[in-house]
N, CA, C and O of each residue as an XYZ file, in Angstrom:
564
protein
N       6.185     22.751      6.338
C       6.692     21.436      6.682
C       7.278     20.817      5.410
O       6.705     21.010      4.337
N       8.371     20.098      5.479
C       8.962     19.383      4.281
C       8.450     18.231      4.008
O       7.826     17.553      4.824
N       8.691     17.897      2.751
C       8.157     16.061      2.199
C       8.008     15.606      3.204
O       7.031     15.337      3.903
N       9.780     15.448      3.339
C      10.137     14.174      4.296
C       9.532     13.906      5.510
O       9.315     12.861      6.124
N       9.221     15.525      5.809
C       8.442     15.711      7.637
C       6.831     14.926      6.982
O       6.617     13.723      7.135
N       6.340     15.391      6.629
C       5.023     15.328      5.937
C       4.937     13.388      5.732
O       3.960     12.777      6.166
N       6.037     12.707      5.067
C       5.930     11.308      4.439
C       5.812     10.507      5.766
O       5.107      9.498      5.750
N       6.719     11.032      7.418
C       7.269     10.140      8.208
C       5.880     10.785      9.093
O       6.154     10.557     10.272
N       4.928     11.274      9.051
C       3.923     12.013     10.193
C       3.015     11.344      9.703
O       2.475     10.561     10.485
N       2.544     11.377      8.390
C       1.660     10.042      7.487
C       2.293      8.708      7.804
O       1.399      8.192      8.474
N       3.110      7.972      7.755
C       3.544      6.974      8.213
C       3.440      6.112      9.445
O       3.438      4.890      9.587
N       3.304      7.692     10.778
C       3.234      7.411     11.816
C       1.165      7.385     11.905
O       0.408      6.957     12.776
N       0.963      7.908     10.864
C      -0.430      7.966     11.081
C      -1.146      6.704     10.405
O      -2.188      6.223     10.849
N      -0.801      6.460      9.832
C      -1.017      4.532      8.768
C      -0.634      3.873     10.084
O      -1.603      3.702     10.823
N       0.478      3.481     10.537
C       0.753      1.993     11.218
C      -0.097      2.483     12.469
O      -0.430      1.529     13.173
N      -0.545      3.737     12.940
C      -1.797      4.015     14.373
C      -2.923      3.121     14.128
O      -3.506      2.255     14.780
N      -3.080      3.895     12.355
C      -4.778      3.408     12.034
C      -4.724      1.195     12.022
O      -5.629      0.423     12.339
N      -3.598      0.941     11.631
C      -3.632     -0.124     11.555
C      -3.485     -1.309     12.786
O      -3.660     -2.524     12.870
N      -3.058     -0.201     13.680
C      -3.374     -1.220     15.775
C      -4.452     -0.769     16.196
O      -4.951     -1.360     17.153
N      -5.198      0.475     15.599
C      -6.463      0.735     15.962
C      -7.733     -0.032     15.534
O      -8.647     -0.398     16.272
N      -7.606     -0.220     14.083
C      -8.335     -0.908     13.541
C      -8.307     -2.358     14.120
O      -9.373     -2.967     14.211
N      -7.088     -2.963     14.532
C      -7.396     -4.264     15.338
C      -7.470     -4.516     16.710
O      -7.095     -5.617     17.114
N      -7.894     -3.676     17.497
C      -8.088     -3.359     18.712
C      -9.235     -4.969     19.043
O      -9.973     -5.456     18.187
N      -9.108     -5.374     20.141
C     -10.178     -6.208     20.070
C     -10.372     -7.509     19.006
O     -10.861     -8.627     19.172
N      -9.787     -6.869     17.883
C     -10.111     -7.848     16.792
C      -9.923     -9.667     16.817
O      -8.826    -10.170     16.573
N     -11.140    -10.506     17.143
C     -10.657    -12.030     16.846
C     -10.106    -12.653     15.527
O     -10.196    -12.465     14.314
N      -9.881    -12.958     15.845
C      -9.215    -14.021     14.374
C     -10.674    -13.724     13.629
O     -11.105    -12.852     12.873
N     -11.246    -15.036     14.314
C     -12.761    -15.425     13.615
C     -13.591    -14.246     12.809
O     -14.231    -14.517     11.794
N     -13.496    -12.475     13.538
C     -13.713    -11.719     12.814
C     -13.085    -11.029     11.594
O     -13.494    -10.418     10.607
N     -12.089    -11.345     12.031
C     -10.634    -11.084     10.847
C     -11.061    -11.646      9.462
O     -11.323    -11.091      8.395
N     -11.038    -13.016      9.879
C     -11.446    -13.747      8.896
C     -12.693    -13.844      7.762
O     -12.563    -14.300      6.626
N     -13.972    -13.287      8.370
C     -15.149    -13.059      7.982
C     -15.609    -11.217      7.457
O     -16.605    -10.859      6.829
N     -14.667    -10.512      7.902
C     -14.860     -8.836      8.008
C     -13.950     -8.248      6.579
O     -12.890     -7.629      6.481
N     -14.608     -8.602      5.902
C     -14.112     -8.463      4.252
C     -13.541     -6.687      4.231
O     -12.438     -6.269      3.879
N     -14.567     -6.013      4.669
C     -13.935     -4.326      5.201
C     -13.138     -4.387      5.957
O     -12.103     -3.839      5.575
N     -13.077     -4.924      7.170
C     -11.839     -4.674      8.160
C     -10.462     -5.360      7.457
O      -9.337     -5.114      7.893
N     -10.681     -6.157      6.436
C      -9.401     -6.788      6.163
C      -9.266     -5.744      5.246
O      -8.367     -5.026      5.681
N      -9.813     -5.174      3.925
C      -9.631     -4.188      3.202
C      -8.760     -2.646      3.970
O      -7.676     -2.129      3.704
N      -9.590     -2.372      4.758
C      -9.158     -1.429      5.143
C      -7.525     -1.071      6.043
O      -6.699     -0.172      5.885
N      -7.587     -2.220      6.980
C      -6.215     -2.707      7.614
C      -5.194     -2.810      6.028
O      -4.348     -1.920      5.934
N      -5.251     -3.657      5.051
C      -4.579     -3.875      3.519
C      -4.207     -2.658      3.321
O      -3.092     -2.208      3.585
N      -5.519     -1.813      2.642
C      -5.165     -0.235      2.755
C      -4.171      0.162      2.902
O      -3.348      0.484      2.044
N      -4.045      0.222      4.739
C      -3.220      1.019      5.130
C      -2.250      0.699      4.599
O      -1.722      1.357      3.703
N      -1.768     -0.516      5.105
C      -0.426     -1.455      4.960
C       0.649     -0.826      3.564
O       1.820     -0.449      3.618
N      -0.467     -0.919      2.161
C      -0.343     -0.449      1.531
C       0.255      0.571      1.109
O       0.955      0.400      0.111
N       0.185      2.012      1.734
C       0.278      2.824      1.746
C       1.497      3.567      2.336
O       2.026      4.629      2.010
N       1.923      2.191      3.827
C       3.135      2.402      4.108
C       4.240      2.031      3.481
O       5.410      2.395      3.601
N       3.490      0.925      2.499
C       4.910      0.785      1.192
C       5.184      1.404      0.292
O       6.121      1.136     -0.461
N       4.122      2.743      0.135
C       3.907      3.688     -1.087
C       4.809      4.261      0.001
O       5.909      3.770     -0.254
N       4.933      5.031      1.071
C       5.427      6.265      2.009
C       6.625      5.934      2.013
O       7.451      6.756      1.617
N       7.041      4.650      2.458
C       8.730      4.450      2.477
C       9.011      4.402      1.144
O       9.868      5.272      0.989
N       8.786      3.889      0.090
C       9.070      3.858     -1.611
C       9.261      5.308     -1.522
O      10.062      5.447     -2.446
N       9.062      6.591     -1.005
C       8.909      8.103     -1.351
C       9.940      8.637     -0.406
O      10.514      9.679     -0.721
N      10.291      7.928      0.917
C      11.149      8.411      1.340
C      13.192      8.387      0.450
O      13.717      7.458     -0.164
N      13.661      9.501      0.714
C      14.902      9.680     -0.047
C      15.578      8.520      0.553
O      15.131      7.970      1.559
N      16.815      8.081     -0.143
C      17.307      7.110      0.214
C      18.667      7.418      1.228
O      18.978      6.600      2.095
N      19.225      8.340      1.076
C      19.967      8.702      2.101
C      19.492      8.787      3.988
O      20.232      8.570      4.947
N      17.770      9.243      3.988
C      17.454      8.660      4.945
C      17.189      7.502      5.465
O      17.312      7.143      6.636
N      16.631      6.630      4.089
C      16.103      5.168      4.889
C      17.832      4.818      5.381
O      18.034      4.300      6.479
N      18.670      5.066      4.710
C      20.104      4.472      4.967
C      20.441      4.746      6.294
O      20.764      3.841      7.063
N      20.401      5.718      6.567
C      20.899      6.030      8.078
C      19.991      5.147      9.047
O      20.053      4.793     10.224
N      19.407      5.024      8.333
C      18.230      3.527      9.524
C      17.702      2.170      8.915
O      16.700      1.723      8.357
N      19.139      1.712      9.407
C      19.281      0.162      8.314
C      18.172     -0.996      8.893
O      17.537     -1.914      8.373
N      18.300     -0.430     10.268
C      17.149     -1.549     11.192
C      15.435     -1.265     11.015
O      14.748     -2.269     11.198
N      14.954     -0.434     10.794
C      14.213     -0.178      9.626
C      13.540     -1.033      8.673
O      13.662     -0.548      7.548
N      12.696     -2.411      8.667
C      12.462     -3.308      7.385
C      12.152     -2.377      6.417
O      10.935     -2.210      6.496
N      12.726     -1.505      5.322
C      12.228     -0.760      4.215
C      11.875     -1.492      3.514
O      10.695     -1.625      3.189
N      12.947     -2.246      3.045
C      12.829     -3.510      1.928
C      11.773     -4.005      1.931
O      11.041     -3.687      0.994
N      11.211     -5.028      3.009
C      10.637     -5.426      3.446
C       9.084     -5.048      3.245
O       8.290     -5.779      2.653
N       8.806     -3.973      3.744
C       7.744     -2.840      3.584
C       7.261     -2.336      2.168
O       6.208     -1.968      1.647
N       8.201     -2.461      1.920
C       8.092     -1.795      0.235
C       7.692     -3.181     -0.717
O       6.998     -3.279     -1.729
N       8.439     -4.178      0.065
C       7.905     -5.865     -0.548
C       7.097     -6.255     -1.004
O       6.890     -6.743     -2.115
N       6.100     -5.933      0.487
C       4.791     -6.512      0.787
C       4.037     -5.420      0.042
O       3.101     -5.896     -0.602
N       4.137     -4.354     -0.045
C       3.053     -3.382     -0.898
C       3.383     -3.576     -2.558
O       2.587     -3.535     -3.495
N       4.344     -3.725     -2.567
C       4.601     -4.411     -3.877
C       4.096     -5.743     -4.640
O       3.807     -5.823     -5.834
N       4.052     -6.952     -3.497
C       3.588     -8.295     -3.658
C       1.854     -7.947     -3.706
O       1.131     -8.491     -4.541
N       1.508     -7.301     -3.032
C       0.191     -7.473     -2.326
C      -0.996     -6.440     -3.776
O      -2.115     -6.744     -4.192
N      -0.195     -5.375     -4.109
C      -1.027     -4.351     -5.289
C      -0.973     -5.351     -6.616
O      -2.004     -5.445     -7.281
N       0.206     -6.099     -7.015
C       0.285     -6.561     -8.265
C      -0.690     -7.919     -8.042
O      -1.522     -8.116     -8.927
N      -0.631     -9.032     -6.720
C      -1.430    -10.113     -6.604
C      -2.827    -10.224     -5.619
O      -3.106    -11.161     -4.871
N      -3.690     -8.857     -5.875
C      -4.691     -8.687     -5.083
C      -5.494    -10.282     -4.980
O      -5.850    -10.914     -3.984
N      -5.559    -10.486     -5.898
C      -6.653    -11.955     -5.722
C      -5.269    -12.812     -5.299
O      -4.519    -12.208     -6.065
N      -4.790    -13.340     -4.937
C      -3.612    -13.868     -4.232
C      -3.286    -13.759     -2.739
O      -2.667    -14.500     -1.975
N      -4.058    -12.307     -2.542
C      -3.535    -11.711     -1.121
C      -3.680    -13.010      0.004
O      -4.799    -13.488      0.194
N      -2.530    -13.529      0.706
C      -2.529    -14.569      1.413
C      -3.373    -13.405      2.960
O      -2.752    -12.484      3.490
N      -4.215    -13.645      3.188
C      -5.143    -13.199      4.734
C      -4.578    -13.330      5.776
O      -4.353    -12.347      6.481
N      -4.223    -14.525      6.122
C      -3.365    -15.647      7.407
C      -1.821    -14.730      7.138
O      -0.986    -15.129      7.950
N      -1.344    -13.791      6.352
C       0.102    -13.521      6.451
C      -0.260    -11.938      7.001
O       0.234    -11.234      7.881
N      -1.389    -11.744      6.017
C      -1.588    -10.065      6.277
C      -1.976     -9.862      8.063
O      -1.940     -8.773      8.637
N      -2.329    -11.154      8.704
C      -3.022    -10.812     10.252
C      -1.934    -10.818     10.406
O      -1.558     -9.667     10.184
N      -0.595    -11.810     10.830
C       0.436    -11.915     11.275
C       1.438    -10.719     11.471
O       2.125    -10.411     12.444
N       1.276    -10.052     10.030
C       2.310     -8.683      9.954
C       1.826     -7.520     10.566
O       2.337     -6.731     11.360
N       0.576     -7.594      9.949
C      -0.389     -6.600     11.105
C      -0.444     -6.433     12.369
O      -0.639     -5.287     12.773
N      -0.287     -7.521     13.328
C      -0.064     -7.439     14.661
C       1.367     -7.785     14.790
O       1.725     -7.710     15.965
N       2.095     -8.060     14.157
C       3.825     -8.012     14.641
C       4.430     -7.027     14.629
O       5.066     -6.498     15.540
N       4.183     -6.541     13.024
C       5.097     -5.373     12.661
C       4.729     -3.471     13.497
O       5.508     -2.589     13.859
N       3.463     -3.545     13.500
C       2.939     -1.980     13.334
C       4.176     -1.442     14.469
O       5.202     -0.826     14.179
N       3.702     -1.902     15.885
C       4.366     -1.407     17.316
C       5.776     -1.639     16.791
O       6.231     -0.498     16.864
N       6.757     -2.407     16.305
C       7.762     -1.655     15.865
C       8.415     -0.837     15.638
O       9.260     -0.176     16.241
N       7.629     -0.902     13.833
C       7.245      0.288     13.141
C       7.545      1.823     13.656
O       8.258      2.786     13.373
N       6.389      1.360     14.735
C       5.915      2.468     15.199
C       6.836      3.539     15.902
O       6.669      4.753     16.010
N       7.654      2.889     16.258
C       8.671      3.029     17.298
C      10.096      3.744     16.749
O      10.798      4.687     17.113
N      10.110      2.971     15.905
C      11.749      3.002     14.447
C      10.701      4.502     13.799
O      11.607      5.322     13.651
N       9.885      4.961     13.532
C       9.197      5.761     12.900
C       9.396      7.432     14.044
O       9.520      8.597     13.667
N       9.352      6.867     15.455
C       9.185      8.244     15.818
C      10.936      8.700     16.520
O      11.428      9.798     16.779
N      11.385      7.543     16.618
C      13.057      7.845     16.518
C      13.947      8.678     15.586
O      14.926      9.401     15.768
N      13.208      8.288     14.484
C      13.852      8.937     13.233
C      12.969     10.406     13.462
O      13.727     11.372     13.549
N      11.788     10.678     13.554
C      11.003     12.122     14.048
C      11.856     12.636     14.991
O      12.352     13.759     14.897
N      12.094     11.718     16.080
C      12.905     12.761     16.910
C      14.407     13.412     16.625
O      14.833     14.553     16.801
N      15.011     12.241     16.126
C      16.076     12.287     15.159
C      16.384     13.804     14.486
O      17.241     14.678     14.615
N      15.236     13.595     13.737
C      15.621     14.327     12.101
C      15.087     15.467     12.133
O      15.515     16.430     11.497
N      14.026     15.483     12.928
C      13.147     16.422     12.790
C      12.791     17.027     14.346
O      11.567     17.115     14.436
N      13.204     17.299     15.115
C      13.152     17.571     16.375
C      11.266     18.743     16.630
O      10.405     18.661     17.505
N      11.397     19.818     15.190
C      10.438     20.107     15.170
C       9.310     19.799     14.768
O       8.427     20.657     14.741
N       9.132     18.831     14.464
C       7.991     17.691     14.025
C       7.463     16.948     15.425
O       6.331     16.714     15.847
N       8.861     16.674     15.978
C       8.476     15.869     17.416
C       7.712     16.699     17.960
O       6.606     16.247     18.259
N       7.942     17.956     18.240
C       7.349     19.137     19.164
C       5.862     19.170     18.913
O       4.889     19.195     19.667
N       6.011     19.163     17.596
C       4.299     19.601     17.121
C       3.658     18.067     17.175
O       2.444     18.252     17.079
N       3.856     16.925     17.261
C       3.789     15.863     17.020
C       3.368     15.618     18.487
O       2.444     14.814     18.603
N       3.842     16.133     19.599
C       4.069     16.100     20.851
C       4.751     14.516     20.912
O       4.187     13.511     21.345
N       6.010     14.601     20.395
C       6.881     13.234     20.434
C       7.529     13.453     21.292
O       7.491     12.554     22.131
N       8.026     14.088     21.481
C       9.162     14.836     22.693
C       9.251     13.676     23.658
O       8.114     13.219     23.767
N      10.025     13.063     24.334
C      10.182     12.142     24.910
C      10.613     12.773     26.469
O      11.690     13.233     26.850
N       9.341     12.598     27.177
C       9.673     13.004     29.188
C      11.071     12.595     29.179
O      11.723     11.776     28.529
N      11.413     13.728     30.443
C      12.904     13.090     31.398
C      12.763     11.618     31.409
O      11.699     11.030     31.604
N      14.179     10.931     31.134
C      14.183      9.736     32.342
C      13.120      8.469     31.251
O      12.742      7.364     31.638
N      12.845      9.127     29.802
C      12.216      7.995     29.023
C      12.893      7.082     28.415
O      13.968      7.453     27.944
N      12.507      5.666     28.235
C      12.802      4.966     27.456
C      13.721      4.955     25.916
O      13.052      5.228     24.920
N      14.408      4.815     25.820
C      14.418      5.108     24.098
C      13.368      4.775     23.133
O      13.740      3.844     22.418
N      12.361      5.134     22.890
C      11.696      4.556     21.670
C      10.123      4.541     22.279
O       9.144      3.980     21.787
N      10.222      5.509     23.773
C       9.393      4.808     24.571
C       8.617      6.167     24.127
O       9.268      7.195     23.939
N       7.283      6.141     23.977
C       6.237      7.390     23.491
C       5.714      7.997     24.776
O       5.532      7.547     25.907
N       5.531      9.207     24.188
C       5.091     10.359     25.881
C       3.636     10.374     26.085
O       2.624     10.275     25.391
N       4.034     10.587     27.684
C       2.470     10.587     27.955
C       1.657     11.636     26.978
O       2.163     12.680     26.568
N       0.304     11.196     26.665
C      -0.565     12.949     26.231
C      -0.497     14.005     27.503
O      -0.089     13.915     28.661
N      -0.908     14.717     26.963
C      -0.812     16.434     27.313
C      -1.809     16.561     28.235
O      -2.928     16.159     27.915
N      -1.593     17.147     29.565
C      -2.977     17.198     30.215
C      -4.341     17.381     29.676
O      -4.318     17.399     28.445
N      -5.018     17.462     29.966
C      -6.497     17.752     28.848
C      -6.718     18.690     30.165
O      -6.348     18.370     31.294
N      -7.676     20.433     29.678
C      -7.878     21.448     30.602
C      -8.931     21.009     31.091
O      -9.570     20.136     30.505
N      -9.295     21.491     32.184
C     -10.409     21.270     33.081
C     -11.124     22.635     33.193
O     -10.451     23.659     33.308
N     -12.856     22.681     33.153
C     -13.550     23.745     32.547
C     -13.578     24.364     34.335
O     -14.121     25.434     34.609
C-alpha cells in the first residue's frame, strides 16, 4: 500500500474514532470528562498532522476539502495547549467529522479505487455520491 493510501485510510480512521467517541455524549459530560476531551483533541490532532503529510498536488485536486483549515486547528491547538478553547473543540467535533468523512472516502474512491475495495468503500448501484455502503453480510454458523 502507498503513503498516500496508508495517510487517507488513517484519516478515515481518526474522524470514525472522533463520532464514535461522541456517540451519546452531553455537553455537561463534555465539559467535565477531562479524557474524553483529551482523547477526541488527540484525534483531531492528528488529522492535522495526516493532511500536513498529504502531497500537495492531491489536497489540490480537492479544493472543497477544509485542508487549511485542518491543518489550522492542529496547528493553533499543539502550540496553545493551555489555551485550548473546549466550547470550539465540541462545535468542530460534531460539525466537521461527517463531512470530513465523506470528502475523505470520495477521494478513496477517486484515487485509489483499490483501497475502496479493501476498505469495502465501493459504493452499491444506484448510491448516493458520498453516500457510504452498507457492511458486508456477516455469515451465519
Amino acid at each position: 500500500m502507498r503513503r498516500d493510501e496508508l495517510y487517507l485510510a488513517d484519516l478515515v480512521d481518526n474522524v470514525r474514532a472522533v463520532q464514535d467517541y461522541l456517540v451519546d455524549v452531553t455537553r455537561e459530560r463534555w465539559d467535565t470528562d477531562r479524557v474524553l476531551r483529551d482523547a477526541v483533541l488527540y484525534r483531531m490532532l492528528l488529522l492535522g498532522e495526516i493532511a500536513s503529510s498529504l502531497p500537495d498536488d492531491l489536497r489540490d485536486r480537492y479544493p472543497d476539502v477544509a485542508w487549511r483549515q485542518i491543518r489550522a486547528f492542529r496547528n493553533l491547538a499543539i502550540h496553545r495547549y493551555f489555551g485550548v478553547d473546549w466550547a470550539v473543540v465540541w462545535k468542530i467535533a460534531h460539525e466537521e467529522p461527517p463531512i470530513l468523512e465523506a470528502q475523505i472516502l470520495t477521494i478513496i474512491r477517486n484515487e485509489y479505487p483499490g483501497l475502496a475495495q479493501t476498505l469495502s468503500l465501493v459504493a452499491p448501484p444506484n448510491a448516493e455520491p458520498g453516500q457510504a455502503p452498507e457492511p458486508p453480510p456477516q455469515p451465519t454458523d
